[in-house]
Backbone bond lengths (Angstrom), bond angles and torsions (degrees), N, CA, C in turn:
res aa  C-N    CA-C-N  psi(-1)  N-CA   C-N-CA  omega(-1)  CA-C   N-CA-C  phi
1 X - - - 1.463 - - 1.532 111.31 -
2 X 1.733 116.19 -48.90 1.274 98.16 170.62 1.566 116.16 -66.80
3 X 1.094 130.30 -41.74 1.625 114.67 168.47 1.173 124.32 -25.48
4 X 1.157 121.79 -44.79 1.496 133.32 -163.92 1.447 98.53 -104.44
5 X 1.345 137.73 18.60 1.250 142.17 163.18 1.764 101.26 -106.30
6 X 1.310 95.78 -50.19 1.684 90.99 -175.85 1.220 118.95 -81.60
7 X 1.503 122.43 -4.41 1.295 130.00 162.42 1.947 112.08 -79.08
8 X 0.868 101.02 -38.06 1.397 112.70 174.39 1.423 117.94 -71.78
9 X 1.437 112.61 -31.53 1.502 114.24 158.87 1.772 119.21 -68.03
10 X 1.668 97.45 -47.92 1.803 102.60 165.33 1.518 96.39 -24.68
11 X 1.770 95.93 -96.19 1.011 87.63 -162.42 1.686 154.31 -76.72
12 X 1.425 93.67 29.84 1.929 114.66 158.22 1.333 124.23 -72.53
13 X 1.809 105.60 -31.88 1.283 115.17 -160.23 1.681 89.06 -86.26
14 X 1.540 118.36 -53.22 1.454 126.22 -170.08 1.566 102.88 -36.91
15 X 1.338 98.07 -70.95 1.991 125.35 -164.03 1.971 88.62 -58.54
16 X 0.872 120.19 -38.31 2.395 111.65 174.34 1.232 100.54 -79.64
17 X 0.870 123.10 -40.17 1.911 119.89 177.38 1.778 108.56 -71.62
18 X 0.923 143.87 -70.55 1.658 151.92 169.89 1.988 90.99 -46.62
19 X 1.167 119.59 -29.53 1.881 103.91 175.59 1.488 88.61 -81.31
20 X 1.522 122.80 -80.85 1.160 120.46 -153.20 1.663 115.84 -53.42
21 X 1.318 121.98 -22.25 1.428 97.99 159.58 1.845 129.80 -103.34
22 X 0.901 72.94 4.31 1.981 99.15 155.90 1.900 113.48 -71.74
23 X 1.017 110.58 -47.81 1.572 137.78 153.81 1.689 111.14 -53.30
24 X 1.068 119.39 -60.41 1.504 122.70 -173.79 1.636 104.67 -74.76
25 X 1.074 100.94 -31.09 2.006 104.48 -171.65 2.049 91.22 -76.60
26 X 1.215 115.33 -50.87 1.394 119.63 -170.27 1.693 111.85 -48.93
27 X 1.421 93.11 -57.96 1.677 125.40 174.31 1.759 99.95 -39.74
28 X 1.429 118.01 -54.64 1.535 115.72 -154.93 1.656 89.43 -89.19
29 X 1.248 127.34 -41.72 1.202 124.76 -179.44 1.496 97.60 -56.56
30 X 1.152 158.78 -74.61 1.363 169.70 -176.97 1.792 91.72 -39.92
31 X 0.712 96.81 -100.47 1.688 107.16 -179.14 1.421 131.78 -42.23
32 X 1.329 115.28 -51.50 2.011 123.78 159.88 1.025 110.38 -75.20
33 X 1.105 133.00 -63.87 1.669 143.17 -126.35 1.992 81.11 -96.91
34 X 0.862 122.26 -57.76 1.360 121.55 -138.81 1.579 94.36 -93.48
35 X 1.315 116.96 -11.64 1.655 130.32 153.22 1.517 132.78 -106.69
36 X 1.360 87.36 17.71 1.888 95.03 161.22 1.009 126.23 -56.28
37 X 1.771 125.92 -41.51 1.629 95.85 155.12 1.093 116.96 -132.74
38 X 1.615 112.09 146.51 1.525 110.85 -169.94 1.563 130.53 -66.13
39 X 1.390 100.88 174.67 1.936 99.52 -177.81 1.557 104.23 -50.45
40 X 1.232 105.77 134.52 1.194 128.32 164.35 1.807 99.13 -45.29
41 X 1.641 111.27 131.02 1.161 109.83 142.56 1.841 130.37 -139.53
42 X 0.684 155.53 135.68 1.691 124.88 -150.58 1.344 121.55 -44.93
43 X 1.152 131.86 142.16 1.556 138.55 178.70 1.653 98.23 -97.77
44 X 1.306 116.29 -11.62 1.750 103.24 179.59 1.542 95.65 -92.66
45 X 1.425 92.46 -155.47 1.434 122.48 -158.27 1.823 93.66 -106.55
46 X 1.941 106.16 141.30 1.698 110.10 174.85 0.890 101.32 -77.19
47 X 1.631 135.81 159.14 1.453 126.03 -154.79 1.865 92.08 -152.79
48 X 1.317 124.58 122.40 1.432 124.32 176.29 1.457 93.85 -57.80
49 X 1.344 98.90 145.49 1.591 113.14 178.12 1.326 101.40 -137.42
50 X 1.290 125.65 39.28 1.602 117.80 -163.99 1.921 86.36 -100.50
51 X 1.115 128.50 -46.88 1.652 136.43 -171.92 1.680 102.87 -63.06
52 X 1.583 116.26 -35.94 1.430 115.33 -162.37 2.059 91.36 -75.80
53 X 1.776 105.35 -55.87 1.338 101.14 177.77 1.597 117.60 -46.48
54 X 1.223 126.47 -27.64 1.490 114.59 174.19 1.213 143.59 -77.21
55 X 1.709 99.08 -3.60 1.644 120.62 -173.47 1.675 97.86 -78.07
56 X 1.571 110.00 144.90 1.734 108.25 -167.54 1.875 90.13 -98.45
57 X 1.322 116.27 3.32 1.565 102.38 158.80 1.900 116.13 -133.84
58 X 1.187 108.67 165.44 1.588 83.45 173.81 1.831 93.82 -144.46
59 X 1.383 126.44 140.23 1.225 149.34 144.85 1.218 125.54 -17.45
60 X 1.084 158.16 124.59 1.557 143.90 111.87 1.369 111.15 42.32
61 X 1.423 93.82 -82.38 1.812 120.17 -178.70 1.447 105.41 -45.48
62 X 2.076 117.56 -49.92 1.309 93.71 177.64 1.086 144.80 -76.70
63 X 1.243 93.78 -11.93 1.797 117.74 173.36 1.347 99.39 -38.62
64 X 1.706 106.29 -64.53 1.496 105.10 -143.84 1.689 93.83 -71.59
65 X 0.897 118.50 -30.11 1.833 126.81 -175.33 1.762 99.84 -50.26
66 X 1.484 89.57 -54.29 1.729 83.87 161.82 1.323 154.55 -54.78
67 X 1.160 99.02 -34.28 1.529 114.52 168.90 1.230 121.35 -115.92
68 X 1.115 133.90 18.08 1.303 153.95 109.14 1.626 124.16 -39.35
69 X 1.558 104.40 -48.13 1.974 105.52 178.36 1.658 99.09 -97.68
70 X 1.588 136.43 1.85 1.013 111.80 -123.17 2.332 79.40 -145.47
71 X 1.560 95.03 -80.39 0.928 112.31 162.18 1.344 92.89 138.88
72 X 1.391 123.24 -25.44 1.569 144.64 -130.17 2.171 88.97 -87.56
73 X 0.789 128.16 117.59 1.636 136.23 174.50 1.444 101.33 -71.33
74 X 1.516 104.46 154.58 1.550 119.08 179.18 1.935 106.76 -51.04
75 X 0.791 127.23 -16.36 1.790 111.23 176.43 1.487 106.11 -98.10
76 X 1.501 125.30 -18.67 1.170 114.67 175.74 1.501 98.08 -90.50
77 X 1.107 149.05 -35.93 1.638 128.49 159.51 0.953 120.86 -41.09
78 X 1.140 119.30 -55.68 1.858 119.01 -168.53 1.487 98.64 -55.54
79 X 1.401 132.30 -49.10 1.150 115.70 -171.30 1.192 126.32 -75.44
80 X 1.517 113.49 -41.67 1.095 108.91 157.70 1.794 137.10 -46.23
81 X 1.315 109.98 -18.50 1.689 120.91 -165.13 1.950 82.37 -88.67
82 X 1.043 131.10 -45.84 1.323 138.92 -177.99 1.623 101.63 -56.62
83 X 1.298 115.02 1.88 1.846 90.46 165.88 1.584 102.99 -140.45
84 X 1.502 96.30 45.04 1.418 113.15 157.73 1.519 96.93 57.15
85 X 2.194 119.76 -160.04 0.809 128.35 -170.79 1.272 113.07 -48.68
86 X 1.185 145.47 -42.13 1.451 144.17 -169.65 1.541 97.89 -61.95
87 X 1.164 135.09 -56.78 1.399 151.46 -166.35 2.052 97.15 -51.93
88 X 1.454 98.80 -70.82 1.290 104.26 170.56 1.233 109.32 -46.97
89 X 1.304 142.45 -66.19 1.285 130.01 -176.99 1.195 127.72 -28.17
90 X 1.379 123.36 -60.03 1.370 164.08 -157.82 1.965 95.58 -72.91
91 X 1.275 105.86 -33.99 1.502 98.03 -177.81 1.869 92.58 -97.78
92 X 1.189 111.08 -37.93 1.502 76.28 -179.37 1.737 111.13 -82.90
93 X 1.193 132.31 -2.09 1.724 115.41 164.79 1.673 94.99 -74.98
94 X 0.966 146.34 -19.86 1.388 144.53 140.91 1.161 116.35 -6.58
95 X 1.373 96.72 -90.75 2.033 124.59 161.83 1.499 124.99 -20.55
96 X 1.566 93.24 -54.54 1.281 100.37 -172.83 1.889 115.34 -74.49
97 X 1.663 110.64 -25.38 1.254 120.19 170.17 1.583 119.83 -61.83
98 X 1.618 102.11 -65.43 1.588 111.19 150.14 1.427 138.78 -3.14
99 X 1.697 105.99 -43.54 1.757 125.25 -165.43 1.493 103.14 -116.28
100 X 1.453 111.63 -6.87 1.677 128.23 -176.82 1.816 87.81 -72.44
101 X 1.453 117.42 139.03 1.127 115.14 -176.59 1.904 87.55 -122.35
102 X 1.441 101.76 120.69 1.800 113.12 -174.15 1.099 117.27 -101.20
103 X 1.494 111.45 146.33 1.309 117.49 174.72 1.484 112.44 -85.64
104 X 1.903 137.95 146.21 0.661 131.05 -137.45 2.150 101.00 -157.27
105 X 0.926 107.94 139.05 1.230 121.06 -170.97 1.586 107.11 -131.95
106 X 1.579 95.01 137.75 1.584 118.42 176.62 1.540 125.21 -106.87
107 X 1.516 97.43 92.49 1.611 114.68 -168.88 1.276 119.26 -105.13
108 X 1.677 118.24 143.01 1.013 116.93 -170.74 1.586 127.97 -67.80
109 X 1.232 124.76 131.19 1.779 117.15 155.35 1.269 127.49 -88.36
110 X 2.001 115.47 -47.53 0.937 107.88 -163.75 1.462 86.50 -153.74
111 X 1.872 105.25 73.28 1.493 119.32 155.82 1.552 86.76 67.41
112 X 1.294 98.81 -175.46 1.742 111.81 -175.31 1.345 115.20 -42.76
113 X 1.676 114.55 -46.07 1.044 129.74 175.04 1.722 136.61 -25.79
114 X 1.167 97.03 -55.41 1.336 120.67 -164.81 1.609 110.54 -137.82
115 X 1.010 109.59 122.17 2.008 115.37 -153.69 1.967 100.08 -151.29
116 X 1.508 104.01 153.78 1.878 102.92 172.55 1.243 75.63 -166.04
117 X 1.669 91.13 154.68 1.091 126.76 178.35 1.447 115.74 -109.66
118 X 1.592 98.88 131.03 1.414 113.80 -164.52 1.698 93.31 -111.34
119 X 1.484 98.25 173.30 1.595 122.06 165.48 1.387 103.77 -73.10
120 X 1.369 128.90 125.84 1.204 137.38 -177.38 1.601 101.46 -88.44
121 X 1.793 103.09 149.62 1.390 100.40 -179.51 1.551 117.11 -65.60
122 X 1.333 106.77 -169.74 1.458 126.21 -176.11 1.788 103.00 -82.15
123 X 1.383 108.92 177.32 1.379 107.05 163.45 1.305 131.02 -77.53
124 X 1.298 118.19 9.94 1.305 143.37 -151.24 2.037 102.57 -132.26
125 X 1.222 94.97 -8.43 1.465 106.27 175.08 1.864 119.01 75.44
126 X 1.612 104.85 -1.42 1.428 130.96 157.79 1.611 104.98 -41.72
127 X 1.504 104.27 146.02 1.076 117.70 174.39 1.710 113.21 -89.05
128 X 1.379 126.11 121.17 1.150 122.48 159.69 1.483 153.32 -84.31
129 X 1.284 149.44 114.73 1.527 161.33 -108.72 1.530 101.36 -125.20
130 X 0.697 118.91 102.16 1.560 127.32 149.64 2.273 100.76 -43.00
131 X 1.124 98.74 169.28 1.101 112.49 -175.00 1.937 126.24 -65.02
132 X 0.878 145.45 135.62 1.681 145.10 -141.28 1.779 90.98 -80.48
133 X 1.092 119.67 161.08 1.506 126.55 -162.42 1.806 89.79 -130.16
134 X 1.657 112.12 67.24 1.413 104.39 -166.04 2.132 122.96 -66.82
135 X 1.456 79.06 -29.72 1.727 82.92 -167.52 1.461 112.62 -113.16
136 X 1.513 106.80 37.22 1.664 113.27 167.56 1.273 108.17 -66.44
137 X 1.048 112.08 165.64 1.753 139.19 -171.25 1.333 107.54 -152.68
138 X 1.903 106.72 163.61 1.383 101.70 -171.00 1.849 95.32 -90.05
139 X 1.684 95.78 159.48 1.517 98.69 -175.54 1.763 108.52 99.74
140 X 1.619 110.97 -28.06 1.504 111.89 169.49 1.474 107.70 -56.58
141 X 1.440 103.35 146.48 1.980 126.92 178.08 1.505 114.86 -96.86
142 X 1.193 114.79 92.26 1.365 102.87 179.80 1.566 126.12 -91.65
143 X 1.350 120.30 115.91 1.552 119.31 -152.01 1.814 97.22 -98.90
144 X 1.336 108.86 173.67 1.252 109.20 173.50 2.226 101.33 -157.88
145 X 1.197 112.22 156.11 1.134 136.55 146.49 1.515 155.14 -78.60
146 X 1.751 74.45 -24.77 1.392 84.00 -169.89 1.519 140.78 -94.63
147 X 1.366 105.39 7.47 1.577 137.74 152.33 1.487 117.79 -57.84
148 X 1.168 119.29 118.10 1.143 121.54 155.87 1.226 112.63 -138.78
149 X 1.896 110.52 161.03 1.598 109.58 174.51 1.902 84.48 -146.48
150 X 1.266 92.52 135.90 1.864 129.38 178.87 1.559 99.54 45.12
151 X 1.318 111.51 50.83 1.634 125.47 163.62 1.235 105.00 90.10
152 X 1.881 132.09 9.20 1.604 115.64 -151.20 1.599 72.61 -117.79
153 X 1.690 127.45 136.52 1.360 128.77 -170.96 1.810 92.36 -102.96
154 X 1.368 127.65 70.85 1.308 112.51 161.56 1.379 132.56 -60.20
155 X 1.525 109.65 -23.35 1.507 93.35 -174.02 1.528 131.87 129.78
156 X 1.265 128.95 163.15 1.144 129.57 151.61 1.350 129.46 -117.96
157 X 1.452 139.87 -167.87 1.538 141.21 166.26 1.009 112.10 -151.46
158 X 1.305 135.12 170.24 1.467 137.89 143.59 1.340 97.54 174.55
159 X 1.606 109.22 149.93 1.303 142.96 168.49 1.274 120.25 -91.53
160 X 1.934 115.24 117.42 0.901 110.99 -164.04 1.910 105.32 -88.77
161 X 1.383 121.36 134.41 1.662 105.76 -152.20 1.861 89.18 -134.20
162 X 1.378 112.13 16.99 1.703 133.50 156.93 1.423 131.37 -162.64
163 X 1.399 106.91 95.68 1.630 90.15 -160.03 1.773 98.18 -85.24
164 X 1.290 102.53 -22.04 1.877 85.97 -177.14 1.407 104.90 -77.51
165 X 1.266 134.60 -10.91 1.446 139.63 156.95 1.744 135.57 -69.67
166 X 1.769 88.79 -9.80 1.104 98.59 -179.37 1.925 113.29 56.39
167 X 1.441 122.77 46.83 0.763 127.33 -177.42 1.456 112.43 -127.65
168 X 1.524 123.85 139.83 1.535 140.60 170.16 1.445 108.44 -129.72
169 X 1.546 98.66 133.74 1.791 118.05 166.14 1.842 113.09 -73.27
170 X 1.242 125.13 110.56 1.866 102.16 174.81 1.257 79.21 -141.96
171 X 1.791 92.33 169.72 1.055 110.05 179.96 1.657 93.35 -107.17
172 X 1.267 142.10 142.28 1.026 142.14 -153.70 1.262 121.04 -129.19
173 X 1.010 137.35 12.36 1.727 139.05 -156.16 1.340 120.92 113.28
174 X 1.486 108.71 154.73 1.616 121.82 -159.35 1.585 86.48 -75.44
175 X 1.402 93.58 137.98 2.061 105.99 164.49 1.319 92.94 109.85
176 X 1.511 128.15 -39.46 1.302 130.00 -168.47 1.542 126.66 -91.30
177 X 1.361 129.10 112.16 1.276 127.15 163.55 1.966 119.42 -42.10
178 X 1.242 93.38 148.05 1.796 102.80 175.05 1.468 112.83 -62.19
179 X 1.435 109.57 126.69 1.875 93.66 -176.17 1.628 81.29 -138.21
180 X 1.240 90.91 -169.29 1.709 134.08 -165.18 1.950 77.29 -89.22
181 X 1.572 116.29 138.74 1.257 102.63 140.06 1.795 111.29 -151.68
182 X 1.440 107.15 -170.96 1.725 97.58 -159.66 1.989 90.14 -82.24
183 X 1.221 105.78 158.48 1.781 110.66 170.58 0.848 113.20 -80.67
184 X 1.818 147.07 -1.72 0.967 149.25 -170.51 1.804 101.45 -71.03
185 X 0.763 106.12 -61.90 1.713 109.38 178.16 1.605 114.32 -38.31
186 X 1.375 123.81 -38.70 1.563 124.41 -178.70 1.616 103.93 -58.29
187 X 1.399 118.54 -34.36 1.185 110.61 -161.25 1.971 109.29 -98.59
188 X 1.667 102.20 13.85 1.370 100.01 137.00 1.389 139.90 -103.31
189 X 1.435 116.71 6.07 1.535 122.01 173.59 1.386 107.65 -56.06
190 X 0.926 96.82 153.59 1.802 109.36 168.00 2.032 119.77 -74.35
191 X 1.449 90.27 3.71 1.420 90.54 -179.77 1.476 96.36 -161.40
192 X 1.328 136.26 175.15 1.116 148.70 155.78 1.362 124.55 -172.78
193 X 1.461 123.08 135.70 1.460 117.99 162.89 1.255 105.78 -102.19
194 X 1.586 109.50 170.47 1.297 121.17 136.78 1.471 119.22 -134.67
195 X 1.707 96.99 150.12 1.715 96.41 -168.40 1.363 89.65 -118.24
196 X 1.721 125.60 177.74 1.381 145.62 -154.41 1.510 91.22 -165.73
197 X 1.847 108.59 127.79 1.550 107.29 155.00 1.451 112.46 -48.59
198 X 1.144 130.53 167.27 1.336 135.32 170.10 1.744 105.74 -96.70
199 X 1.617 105.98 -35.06 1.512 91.40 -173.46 1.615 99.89 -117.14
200 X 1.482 93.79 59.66 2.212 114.28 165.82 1.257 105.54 -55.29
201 X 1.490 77.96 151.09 2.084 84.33 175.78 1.972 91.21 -160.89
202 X 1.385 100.21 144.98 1.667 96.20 -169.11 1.838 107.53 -65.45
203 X 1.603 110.24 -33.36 1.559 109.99 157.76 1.325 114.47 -39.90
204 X 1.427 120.97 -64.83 1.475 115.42 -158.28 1.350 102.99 -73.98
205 X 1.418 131.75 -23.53 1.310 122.02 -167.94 1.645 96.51 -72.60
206 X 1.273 111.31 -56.09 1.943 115.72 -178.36 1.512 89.29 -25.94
207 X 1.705 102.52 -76.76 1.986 108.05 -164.03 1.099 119.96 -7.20
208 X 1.867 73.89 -68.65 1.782 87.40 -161.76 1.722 108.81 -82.67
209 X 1.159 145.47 -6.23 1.431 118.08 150.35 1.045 114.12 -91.87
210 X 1.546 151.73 -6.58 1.155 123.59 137.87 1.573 137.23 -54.64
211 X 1.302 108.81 -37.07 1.462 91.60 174.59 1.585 113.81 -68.23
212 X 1.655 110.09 -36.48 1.652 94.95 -176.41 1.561 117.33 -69.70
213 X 1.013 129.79 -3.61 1.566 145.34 158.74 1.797 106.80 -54.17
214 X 1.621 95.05 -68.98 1.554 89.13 176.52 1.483 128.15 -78.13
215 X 1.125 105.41 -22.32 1.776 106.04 164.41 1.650 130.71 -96.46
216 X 1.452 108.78 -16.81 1.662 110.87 -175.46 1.232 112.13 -109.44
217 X 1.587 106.71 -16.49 1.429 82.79 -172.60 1.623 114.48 -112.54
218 X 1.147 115.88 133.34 1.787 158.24 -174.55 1.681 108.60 108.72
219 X 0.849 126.79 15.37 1.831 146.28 155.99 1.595 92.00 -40.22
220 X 1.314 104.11 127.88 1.460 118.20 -177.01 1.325 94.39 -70.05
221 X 1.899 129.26 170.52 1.075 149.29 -150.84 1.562 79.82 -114.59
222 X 1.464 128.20 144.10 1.205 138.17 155.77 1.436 102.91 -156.16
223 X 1.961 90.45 128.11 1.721 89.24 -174.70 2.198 109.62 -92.14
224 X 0.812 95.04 32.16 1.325 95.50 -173.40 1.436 115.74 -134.18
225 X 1.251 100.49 2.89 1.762 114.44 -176.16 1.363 99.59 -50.32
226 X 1.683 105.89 175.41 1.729 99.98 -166.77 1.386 122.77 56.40
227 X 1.246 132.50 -51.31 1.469 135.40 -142.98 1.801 104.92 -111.99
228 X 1.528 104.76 -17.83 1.551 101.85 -175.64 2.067 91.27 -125.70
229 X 1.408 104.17 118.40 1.727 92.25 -166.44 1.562 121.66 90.52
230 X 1.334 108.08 -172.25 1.413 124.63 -175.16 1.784 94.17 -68.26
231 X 1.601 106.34 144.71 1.304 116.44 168.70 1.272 122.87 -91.66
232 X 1.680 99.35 2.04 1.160 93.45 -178.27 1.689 109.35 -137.21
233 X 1.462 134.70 23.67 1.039 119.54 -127.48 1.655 101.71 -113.53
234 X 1.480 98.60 167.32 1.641 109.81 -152.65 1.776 106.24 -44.99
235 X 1.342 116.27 137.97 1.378 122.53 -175.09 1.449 110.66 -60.63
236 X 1.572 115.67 -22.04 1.501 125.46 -155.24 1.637 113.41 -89.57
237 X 1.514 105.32 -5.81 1.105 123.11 179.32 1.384 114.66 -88.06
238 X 2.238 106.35 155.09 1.268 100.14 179.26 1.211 106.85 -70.35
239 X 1.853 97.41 163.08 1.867 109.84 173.43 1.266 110.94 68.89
240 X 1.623 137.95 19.06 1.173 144.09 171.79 1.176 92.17 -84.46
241 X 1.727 114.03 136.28 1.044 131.63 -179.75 1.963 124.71 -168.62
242 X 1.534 128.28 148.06 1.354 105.56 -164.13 1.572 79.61 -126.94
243 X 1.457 99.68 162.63 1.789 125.55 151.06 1.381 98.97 -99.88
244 X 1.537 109.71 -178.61 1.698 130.93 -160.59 1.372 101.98 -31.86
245 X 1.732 85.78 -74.32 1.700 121.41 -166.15 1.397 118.76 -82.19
246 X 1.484 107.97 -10.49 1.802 105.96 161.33 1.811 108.77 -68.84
247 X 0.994 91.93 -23.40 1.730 106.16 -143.75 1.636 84.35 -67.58
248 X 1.526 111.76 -48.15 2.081 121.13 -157.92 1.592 82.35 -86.47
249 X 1.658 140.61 -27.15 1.731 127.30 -172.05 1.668 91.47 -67.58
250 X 1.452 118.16 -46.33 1.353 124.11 -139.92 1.559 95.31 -74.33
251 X 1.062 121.40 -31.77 1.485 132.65 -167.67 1.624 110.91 -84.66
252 X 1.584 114.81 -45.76 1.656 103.44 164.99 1.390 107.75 -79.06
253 X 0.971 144.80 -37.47 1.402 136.73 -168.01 1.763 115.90 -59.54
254 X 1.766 100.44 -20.27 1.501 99.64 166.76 1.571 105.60 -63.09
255 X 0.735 119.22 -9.43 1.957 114.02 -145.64 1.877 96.21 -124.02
256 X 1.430 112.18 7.53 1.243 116.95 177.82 2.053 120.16 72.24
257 X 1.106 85.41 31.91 1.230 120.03 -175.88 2.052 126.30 -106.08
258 X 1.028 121.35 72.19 1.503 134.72 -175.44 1.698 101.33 -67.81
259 X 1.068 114.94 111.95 1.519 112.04 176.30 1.225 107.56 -112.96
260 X 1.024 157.87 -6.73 1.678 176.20 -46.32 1.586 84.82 150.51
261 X 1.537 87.58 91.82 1.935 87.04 168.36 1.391 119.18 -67.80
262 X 1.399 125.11 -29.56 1.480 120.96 -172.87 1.521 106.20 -99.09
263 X 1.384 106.60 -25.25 1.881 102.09 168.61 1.453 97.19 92.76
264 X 1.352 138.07 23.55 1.635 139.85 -154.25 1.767 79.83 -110.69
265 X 1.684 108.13 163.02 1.238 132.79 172.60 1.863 112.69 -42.48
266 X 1.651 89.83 -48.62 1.480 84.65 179.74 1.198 121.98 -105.81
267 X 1.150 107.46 151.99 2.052 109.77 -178.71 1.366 91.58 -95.16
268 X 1.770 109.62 129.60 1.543 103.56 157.13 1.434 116.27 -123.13
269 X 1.367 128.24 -161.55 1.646 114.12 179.49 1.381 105.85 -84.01
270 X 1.668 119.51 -33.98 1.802 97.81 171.59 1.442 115.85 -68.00
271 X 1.479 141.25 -8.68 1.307 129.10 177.78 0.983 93.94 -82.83
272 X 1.745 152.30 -26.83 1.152 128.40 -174.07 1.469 103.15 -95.11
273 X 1.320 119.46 14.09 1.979 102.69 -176.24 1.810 66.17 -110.98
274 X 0.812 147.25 13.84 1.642 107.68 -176.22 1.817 98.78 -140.36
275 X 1.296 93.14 25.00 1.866 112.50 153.51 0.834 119.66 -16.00
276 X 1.761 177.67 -67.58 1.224 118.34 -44.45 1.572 118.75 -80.28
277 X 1.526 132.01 21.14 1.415 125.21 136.23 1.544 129.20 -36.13
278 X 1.685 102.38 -38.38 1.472 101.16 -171.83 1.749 103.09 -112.39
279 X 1.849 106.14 152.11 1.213 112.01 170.34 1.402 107.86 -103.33
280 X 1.508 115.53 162.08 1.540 117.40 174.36 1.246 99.84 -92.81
281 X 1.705 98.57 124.16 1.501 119.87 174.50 1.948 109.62 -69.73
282 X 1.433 104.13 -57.32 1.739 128.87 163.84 1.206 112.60 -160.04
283 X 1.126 99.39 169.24 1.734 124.89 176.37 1.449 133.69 -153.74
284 X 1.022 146.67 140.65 1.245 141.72 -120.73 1.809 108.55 -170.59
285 X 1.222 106.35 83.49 1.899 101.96 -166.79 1.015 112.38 131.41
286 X 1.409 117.10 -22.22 2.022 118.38 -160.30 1.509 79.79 -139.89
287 X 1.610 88.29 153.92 1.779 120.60 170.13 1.177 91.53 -61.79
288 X 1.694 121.67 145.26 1.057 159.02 -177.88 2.124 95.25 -98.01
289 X 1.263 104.47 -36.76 1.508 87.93 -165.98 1.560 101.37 -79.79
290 X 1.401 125.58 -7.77 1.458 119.90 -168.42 1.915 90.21 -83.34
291 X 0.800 133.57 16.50 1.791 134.50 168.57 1.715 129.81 -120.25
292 X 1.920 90.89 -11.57 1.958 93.42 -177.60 1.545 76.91 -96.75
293 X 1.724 79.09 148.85 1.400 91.10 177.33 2.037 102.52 -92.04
């Protein structure tokens, strides 16, 4: 009997020791590993842009000057420069957000597991905003970084399918069906893109968020979509199901549209930021030079 007591103690002590550093490896992956390097903030120099906004044409070169001080991509300038001084304004309080270096907090989604990093509040316990997302449209890709699970930062997605509603389709986490949700939340990540087809058209944008409205969204969450089965296979079927970045492949690829830069089983959020179907509308958290070509 004591044998089988002190064996039974063995193995209590073995089975808490193999958790707790199972726990400590998860913990540092989550916490070190997956914050090895910090938010991007510019390493150059802030640069007056009040002379470049007044020129009635702009260059190549100024582009990149732009989204470089700015973050803001050649289609979100143009539109913005089209509503005159207010427009200009509006990109340089842009600028000035851009060069704001933020404090940043690591909150849970899905238990230890699964964690993103948001804009941490104010001292005042205020919520803080990443920069305004002025010249979205429906059919815009909104990417993210700031997800990670056991230190690996895959990401987020979502399709924006109302921009005067301020509305995005994602698929959001395991357990959870794909819904409609408000855009207000993107603009607390610690990072964000947005991407734009290159060959948009106000038809195809309707299409394509209407159909992913009527077909994707409440589609069960499956993190293996693409990768276990057909990558592409009929929505109407059992066990059909998307993750983030299946969810925005599954939706252009109706429309003859491959967004999956490497073309591999799985769609993730860097194959869809590194498209070249899509242009960067802005971005907000990440180097601007890792996108001019």
């Amino acid at each position: 009997m004591k044998d089988f007591s002190r064996t039974g103690a063995r193995l209590f002590r073995i089975t808490a020791a193999v958790l707790l550093i199972l726990f400590l490896l998860l913990w540092g992956a989550q916490t070190l590993f997956a914050h090895r390097n910090p938010v991007f903030t510019p390493d150059y120099p802030m640069e007056d842009l009040t002379a470049l906004l007044a020129q009635e044409q702009l260059s190549t070169a100024d582009y990149d000057t732009l989204f470089l001080q700015t973050g803001l991509g050649t289609p979100a300038i143009d539109t913005l420069l089209t509503q005159g001084a207010q427009g200009r304004e509006q990109i340089l309080a842009i600028q000035r957000q851009f060069f704001a270096a933020p404090a940043t907090v690591c909150a849970e989604l899905f238990g230890l597991l699964v964690r993103e990093d948001r804009l941490a509040p104010d001292e005042n316990g205020q919520p803080v905003w990443g920069p305004p997302m002025p010249t979205l449209e429906d059919g815009d890709v909104l990417l993210t970084y700031a997800t990670h699970s056991m230190g690996w930062r895959h990401g987020h997605a979502g399709l924006v399918v109302d921009a005067a509603g301020q509305k995005v389709l994602e698929a959001v986490v395991i357990g959870s069906d794909a819904a409609v949700t408000n855009l207000g939340h993107w603009r607390s990540y610690s990072n964000y893109l947005v991407l734009r087809l290159r060959e948009k058209s106000p038809e195809l944008q309707s299409e394509l968020t209407t159909w992913a409205l009527e077909h994707l969204e409440g589609v069960p969450y499956r993190l293996f979509s693409g990768l276990l089965g057909p990558k592409a296979p009929d929505p109407g079927l059992p066990g059909f199901g998307v993750q983030c970045a299946h969810l925005i492949w599954y939706a252009f690829q109706q429309f003859s549209y491959d967004v999956d830069a490497d073309g591999g089983r799985l769609v993730t959020v860097d194959d869809l930021a590194r498209s070249p179907l899509f242009e960067v509308v802005q971005l907000y958290g990440l180097d601007p030079r890792q996108w001019i070509c």
